[in-house]
C-alpha positions as CSV (number, residue, x, y, z in Angstrom):
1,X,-32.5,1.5,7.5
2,X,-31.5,5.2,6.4
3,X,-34.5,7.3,5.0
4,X,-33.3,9.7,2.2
5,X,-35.2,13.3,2.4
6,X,-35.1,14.8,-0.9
7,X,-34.6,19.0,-0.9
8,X,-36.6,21.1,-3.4
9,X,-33.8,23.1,-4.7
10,X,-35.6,25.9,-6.3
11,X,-33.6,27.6,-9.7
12,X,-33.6,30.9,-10.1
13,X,-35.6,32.7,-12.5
14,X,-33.6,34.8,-14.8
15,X,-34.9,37.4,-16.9
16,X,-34.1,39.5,-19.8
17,X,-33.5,43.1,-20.2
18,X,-36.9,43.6,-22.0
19,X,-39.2,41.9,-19.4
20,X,-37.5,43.3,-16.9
21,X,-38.2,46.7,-18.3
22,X,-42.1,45.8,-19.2
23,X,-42.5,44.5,-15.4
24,X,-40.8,48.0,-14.1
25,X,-42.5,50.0,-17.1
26,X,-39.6,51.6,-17.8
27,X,-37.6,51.3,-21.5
28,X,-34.7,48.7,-22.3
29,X,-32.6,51.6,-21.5
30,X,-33.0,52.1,-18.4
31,X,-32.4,48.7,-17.2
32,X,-29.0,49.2,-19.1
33,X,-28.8,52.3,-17.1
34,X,-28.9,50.4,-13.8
35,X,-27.1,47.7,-14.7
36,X,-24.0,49.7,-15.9
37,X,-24.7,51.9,-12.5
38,X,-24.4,48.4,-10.5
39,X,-27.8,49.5,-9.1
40,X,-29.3,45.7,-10.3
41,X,-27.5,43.0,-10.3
42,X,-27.1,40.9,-13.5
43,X,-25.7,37.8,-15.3
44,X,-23.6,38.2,-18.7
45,X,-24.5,35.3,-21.5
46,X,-22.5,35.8,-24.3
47,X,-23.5,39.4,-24.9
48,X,-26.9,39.6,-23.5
49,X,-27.8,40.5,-20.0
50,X,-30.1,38.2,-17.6
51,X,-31.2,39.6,-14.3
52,X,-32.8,37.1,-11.5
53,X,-36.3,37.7,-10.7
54,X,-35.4,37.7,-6.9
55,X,-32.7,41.0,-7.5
56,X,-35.6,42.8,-9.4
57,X,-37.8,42.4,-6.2
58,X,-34.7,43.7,-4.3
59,X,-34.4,46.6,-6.3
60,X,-37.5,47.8,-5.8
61,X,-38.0,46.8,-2.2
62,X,-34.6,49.2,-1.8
63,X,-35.9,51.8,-4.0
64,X,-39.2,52.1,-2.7
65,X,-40.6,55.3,-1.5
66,X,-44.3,56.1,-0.5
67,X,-46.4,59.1,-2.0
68,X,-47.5,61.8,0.6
């Protein structure tokens, strides 16, 4: 008898220029900024830009610096 494991494929969670600016707290802009600077990584649909949650973290985990 062959037992079938199923996988949890997990999808990625995109999001849109605007909440990726209110989660940084920076403006729409300067998401564009990085995105043209290939500093964030992003997805084109149509002629909006999505960027996946998990290359926000990255960003910031490569950006980080600590205070004093």
């Amino acid at each position: 008898m062959i037992q079938l494991v199923s996988q949890s494929h997990e999808r990625a969670r995109f999001l849109t220029v605007a909440e990726v600016a209110a989660q940084l707290r920076v403006s729409t802009m300067t998401v564009y900024r990085l995105l043209k600077a290939g500093q964030l990584a992003s997805v084109r649909v149509g002629k909006s830009y999505r960027v996946r949650e998990e290359d926000v973290d990255r960003y910031l985990a490569s950006t980080y610096t600590q205070a004093g």
